[in-house]
RONU-719230 format. One record per residue: residue number from 1; residue in one letter; x negated, y, z of N, C-alpha, C, O in turn. Coordinates in nm, 3 decimals. Layout:
N
REC  tido  pase     n_px     n_py     n_pz    ca_px    ca_py    ca_pz     c_px     c_py     c_pz     o_px     o_py     o_pz
REC   NUM     a        X        Y        Z        X        Y        Z        X        Y        Z        X        Y        Z
...
! end
This chain:
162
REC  tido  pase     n_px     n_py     n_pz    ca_px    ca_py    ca_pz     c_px     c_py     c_pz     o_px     o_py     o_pz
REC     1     x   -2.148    1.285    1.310   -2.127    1.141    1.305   -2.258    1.076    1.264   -2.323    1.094    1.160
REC     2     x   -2.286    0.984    1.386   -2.391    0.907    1.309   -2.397    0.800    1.184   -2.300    0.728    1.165
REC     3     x   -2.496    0.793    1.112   -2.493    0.667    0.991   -2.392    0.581    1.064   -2.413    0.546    1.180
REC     4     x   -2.287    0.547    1.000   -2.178    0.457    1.016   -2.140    0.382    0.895   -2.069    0.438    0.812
REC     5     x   -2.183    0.253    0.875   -2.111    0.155    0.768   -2.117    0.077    0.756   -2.205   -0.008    0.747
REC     6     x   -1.928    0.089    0.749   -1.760   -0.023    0.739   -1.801   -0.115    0.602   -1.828   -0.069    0.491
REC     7     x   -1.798   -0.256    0.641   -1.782   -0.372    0.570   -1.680   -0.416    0.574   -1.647   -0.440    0.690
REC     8     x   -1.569   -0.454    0.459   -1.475   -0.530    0.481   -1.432   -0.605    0.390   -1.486   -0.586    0.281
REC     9     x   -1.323   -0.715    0.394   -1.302   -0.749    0.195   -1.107   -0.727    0.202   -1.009   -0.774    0.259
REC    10     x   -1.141   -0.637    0.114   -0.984   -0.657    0.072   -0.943   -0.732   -0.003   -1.000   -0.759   -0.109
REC    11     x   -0.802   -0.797    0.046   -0.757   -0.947   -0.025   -0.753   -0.907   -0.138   -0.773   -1.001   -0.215
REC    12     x   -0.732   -0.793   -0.201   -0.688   -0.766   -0.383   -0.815   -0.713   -0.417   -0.852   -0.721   -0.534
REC    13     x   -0.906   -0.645   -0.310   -0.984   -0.496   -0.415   -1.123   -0.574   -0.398   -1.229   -0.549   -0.456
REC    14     x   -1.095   -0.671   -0.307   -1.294   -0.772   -0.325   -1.356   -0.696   -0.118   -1.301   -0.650   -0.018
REC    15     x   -1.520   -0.736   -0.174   -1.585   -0.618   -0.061   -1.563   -0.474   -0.107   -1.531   -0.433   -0.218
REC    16     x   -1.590   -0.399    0.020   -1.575   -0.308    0.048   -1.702   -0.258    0.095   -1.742   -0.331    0.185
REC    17     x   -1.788   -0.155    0.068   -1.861   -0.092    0.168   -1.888    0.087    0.142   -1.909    0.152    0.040
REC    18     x   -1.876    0.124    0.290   -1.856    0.210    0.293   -1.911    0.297    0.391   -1.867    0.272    0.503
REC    19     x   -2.040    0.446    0.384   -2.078    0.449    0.488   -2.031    0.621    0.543   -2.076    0.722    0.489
REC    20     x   -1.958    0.622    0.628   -1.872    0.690    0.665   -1.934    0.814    0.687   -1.856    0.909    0.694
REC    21     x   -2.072    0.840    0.704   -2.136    0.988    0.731   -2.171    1.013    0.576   -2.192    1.132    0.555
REC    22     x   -2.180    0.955    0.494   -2.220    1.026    0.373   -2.117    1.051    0.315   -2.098    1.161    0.263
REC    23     x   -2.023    0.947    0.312   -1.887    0.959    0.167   -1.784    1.026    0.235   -1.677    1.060    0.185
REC    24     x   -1.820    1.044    0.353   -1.628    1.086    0.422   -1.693    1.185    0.513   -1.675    1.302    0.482
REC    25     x   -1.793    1.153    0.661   -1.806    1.295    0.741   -1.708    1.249    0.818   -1.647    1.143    0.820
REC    26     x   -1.698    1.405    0.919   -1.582    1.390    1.002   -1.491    1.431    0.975   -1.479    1.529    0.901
REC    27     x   -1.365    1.345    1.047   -1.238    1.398    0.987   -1.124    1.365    1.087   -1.130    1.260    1.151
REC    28     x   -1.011    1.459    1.105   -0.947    1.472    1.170   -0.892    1.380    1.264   -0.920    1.276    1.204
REC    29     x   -0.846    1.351    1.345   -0.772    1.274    1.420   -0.679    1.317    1.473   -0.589    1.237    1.499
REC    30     x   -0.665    1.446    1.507   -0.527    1.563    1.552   -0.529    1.693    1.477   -0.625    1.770    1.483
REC    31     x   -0.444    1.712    1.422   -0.443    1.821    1.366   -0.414    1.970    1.475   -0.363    1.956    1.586
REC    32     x   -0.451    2.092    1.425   -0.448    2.200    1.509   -0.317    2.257    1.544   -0.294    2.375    1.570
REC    33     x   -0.239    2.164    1.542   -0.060    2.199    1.528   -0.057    2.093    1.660    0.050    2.102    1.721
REC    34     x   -0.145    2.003    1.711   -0.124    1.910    1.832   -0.101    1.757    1.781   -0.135    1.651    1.833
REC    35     x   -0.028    1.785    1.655    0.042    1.618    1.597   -0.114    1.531    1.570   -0.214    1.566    1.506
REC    36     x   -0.090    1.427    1.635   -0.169    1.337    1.590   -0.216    1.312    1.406   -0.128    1.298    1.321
REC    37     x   -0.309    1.310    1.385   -0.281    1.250    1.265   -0.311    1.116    1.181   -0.393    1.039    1.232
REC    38     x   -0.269    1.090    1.092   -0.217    0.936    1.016   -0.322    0.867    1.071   -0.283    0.787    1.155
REC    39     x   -0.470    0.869    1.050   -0.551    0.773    1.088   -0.558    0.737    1.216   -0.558    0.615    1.233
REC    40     x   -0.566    0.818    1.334   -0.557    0.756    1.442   -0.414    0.697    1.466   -0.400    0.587    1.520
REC    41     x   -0.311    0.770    1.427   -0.146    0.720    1.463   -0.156    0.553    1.392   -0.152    0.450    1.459
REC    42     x   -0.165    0.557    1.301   -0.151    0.450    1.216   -0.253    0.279    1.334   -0.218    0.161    1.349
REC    43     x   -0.372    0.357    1.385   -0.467    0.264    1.407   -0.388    0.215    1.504   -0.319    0.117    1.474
REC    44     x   -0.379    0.267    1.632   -0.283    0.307    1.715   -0.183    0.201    1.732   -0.201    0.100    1.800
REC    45     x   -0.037    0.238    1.644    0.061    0.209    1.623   -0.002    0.040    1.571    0.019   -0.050    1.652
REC    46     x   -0.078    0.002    1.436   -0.081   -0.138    1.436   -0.148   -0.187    1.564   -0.068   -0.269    1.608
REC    47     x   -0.232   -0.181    1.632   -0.310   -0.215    1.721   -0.187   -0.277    1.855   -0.188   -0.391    1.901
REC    48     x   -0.089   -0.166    1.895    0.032   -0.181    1.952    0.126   -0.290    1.950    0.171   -0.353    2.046
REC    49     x    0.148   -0.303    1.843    0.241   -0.375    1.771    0.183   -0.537    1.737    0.249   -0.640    1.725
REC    50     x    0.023   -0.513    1.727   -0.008   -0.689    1.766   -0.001   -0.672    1.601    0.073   -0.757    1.553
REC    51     x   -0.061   -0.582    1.498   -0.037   -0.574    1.347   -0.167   -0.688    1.282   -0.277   -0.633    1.288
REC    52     x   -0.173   -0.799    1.236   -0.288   -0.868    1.213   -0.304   -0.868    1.052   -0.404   -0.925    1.007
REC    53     x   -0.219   -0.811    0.968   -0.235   -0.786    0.831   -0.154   -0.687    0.802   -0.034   -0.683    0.829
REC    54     x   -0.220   -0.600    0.743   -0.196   -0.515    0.666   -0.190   -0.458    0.500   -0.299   -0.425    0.451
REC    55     x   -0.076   -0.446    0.421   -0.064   -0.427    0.306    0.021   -0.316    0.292    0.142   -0.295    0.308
REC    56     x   -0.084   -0.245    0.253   -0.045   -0.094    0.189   -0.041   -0.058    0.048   -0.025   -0.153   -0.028
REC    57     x   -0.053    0.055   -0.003   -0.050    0.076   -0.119   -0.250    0.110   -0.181   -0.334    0.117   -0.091
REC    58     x   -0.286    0.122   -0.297   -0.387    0.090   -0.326   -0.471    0.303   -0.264   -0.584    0.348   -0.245
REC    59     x   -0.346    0.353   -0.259   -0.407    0.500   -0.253   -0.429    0.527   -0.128   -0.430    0.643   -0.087
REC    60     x   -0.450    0.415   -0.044   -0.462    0.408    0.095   -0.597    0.322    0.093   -0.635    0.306    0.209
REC    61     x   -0.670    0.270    0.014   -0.791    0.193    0.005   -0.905    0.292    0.096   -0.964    0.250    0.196
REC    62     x   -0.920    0.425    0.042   -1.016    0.473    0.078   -1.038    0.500    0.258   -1.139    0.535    0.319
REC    63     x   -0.873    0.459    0.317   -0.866    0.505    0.409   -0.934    0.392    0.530   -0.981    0.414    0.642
REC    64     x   -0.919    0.283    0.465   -0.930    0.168    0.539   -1.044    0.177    0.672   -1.028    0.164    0.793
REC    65     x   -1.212    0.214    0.555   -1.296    0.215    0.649   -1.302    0.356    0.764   -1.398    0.340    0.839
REC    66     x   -1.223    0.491    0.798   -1.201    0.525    0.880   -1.077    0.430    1.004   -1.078    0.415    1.126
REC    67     x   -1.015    0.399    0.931   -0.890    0.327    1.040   -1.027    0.219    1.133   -1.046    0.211    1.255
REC    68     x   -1.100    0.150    1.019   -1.175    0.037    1.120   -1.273    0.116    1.198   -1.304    0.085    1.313
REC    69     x   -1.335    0.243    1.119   -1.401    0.293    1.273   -1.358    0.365    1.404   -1.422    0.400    1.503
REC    70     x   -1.218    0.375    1.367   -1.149    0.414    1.505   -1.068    0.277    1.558   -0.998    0.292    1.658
REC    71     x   -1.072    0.153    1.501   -1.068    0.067    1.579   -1.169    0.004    1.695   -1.135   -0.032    1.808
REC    72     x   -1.276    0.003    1.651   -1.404   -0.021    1.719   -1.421    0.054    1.801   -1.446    0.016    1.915
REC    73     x   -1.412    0.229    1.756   -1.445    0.287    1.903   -1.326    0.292    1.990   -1.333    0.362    2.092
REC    74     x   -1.207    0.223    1.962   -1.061    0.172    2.079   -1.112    0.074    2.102   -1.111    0.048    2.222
REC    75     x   -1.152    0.012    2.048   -1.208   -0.146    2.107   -1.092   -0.238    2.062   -1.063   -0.320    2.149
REC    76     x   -1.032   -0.244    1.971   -0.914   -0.275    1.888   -0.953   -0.404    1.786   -1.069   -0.380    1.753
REC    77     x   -0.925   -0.491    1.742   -0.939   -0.603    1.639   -0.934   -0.542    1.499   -0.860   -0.447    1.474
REC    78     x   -1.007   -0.594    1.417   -0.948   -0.536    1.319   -0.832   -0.650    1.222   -0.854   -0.769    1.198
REC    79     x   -0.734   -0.586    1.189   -0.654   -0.651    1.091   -0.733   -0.672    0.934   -0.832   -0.617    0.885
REC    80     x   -0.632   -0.785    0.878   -0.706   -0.832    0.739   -0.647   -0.713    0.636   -0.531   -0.676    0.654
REC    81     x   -0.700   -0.674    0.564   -0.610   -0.546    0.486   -0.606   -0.619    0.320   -0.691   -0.687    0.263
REC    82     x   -0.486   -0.576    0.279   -0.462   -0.574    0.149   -0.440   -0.476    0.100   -0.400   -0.393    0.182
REC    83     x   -0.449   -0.433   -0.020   -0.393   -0.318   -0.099   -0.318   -0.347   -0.269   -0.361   -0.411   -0.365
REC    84     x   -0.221   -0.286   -0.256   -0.142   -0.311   -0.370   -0.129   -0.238   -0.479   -0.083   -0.136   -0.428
REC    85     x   -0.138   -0.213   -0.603   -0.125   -0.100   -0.707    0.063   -0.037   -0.684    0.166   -0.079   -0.631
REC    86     x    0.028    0.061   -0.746    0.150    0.177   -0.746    0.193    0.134   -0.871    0.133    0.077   -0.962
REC    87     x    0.349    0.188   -0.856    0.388    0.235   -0.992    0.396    0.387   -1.005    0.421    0.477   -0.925
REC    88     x    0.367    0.383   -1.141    0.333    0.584   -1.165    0.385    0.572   -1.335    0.389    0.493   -1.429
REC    89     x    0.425    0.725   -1.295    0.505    0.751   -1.455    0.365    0.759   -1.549    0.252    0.735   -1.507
REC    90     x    0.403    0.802   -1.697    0.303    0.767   -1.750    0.211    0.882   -1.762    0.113    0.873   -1.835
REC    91     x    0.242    1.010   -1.682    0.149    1.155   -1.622    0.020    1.093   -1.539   -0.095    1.136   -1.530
REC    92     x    0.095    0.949   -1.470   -0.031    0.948   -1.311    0.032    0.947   -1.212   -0.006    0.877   -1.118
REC    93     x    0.162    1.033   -1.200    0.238    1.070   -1.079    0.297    0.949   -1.010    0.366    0.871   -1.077
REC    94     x    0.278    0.929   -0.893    0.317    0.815   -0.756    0.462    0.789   -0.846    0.450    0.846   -0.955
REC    95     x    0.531    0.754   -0.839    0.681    0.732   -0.816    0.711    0.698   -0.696    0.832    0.676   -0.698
REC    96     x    0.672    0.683   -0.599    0.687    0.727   -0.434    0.722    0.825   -0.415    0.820    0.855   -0.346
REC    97     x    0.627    0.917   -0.487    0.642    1.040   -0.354    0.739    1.134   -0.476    0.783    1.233   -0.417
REC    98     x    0.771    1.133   -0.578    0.850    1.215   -0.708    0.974    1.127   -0.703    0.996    1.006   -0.702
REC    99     x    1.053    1.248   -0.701    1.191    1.147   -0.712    1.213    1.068   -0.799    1.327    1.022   -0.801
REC   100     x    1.120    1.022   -0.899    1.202    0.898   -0.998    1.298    0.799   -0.954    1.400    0.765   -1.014
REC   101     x    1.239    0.742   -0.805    1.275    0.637   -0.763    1.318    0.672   -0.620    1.256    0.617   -0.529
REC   102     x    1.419    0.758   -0.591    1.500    0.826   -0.529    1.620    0.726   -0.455    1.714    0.685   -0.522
REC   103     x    1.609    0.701   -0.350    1.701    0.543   -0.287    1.870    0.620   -0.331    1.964    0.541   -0.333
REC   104     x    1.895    0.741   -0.358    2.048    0.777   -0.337    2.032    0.723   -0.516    2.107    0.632   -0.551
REC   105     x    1.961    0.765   -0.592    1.991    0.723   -0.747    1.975    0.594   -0.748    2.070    0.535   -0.799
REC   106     x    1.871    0.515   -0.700    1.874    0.333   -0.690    2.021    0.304   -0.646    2.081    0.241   -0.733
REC   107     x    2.103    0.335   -0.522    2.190    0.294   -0.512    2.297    0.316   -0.586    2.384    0.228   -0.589
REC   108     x    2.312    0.433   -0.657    2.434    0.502   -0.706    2.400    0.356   -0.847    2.501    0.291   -0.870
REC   109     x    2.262    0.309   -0.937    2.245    0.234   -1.064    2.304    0.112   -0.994    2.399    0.058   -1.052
REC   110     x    2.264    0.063   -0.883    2.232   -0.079   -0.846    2.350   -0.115   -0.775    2.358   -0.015   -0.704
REC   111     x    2.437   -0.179   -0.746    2.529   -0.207   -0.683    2.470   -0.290   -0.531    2.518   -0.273   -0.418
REC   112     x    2.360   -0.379   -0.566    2.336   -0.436   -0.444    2.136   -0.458   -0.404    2.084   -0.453   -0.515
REC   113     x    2.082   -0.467   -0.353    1.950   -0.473   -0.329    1.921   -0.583   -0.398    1.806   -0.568   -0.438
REC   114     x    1.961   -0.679   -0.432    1.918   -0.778   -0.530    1.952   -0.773   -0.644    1.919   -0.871   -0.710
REC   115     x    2.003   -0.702   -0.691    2.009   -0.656   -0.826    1.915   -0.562   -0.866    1.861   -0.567   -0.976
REC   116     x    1.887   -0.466   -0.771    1.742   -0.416   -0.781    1.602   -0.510   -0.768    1.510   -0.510   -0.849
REC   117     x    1.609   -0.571   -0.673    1.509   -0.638   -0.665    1.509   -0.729   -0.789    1.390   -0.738   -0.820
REC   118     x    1.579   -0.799   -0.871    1.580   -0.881   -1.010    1.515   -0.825   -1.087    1.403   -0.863   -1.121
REC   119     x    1.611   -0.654   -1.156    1.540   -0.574   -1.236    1.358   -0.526   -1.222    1.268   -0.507   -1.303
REC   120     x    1.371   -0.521   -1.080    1.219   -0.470   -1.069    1.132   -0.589   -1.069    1.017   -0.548   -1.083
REC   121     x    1.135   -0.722   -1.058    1.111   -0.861   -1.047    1.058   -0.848   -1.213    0.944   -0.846   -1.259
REC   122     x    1.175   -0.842   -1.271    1.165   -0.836   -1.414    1.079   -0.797   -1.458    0.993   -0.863   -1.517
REC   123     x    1.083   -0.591   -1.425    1.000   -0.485   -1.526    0.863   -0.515   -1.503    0.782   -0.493   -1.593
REC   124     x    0.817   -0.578   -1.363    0.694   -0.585   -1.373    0.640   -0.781   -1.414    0.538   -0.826   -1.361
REC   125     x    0.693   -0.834   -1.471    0.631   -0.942   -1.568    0.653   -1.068   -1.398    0.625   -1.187   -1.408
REC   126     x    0.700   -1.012   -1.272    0.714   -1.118   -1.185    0.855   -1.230   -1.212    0.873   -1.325   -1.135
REC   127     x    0.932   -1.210   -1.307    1.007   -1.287   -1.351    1.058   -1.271   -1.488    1.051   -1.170   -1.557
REC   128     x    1.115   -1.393   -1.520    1.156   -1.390   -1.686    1.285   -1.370   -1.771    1.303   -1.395   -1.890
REC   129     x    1.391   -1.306   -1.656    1.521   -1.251   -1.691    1.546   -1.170   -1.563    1.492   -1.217   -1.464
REC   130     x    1.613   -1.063   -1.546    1.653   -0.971   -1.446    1.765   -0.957   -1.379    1.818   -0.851   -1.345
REC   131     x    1.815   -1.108   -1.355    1.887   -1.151   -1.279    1.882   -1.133   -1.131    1.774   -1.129   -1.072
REC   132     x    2.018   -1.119   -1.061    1.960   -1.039   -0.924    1.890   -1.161   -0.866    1.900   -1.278   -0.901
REC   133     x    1.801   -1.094   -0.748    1.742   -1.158   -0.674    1.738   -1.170   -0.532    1.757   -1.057   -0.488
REC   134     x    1.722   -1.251   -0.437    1.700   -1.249   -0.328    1.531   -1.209   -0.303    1.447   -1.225   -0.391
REC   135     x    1.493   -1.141   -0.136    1.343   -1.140   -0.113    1.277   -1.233   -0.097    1.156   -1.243   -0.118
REC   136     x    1.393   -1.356   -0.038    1.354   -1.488   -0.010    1.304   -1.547   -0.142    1.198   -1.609   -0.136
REC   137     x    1.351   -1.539   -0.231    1.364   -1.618   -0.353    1.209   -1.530   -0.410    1.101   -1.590   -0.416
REC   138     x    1.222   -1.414   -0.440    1.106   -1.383   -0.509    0.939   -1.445   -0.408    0.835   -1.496   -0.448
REC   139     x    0.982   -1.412   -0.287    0.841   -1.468   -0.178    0.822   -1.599   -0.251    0.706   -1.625   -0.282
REC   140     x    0.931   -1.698   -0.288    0.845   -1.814   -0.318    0.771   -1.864   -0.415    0.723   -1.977   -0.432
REC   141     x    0.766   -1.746   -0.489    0.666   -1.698   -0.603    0.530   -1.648   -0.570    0.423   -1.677   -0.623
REC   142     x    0.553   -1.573   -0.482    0.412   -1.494   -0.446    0.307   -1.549   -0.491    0.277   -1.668   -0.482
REC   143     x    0.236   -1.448   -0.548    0.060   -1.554   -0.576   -0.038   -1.406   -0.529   -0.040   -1.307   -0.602
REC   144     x   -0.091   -1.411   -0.440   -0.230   -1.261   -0.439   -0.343   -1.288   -0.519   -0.453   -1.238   -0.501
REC   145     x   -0.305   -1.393   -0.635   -0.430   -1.405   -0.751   -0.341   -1.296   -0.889   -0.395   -1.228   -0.976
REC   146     x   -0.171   -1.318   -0.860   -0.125   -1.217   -0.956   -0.167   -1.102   -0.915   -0.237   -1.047   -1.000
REC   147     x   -0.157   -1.056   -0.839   -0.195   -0.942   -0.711   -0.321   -0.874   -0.776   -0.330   -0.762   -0.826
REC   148     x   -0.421   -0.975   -0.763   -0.579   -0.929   -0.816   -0.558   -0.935   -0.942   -0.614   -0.843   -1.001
REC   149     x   -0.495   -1.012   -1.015   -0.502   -1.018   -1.174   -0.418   -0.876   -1.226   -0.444   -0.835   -1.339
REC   150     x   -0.325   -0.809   -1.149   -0.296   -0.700   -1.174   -0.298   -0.547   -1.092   -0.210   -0.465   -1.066
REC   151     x   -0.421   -0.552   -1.070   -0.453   -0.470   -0.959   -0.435   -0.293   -0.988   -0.436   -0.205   -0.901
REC   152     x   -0.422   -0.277   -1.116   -0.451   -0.139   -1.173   -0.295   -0.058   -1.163   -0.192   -0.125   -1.172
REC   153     x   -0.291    0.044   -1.150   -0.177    0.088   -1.185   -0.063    0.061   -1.257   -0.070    0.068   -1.380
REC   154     x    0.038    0.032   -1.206    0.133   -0.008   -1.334    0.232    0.097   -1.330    0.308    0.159   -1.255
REC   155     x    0.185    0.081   -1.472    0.253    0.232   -1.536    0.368    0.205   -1.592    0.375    0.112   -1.673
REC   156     x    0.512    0.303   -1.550    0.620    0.250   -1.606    0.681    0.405   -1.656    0.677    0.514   -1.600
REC   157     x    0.744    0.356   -1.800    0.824    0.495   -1.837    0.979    0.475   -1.828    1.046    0.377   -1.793
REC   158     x    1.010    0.588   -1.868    1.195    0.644   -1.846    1.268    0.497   -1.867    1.259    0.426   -1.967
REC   159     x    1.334    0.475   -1.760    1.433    0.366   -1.787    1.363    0.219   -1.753    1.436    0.123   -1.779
REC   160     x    1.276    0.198   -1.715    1.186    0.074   -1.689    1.315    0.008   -1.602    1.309   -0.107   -1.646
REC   161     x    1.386    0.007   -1.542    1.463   -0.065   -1.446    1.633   -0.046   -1.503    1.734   -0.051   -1.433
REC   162     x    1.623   -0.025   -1.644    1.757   -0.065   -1.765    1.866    0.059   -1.741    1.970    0.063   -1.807
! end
């Protein structure tokens, strides 16, 4: 790969720069099993779909400037990217990918998606009682300056969601 480097600004993480033969090299696009893999699928699939923003999670930051250099060599637009902080127990560990937050145990606590969505509204300081909520209702809150003002991991322990 020749000297290659991705400029971009992420709405939460600022500029970006990144030069793809020193920090990264080459790297897969199909794996030896035939399956495509995430970076080209992903580029791909938004490109398809007419995707003009993108908001992922923050452990996807690093990925950004490969996705934009396989946009360019598709000849593809690039989308505006955001990235969002995780919640992680207080080890480090995703709560994504570890069952803490397991949709059969959310449903079995929560009776309805807005009752989840209240509590979690709540635990993370986006509202001031944990009353259920609608998505509609929390969107009209949105601020991506809270976003940047809390960009770091938020770390939650046993029981954060009551």
């Amino acid at each position: 790969m020749s000297s290659r480097v991705v400029r971009f600004v992420d709405r939460t993480y600022g500029e970006r720069i990144e030069d793809l033969s020193r920090e990264c090299g080459d790297f897969l696009v199909r794996r030896s099993d035939g399956v495509f893999a995430y970076q080209l699928a992903v580029v791909v699939d938004d490109a398809e779909m007419g995707v003009t923003e993108v908001v992922r999670g923050c452990d996807l930051l690093g990925s950004t400037a490969r996705q934009m250099y396989l946009q360019d060599l598709l000849g593809y637009a690039h989308p505006e990217y955001a990235h969002v902080p995780l919640l992680v127990a207080p080890d480090g560990r995703r709560l994504s990918n570890d069952r803490d937050l397991d949709m059969g145990e959310l449903r079995a606590r929560f009776a309805t998606s807005d009752e989840l969505l209240g509590r979690l509204a709540f635990a993370l300081g986006l509202r001031p009682d944990a009353a259920p909520l609608t998505a509609e209702r929390l969107v009209e809150g949105f601020s991506w300056d809270w976003v940047r003002d809390h960009r770091e991991s938020l770390v939650v322990g046993p029981g954060f969601l009551g």
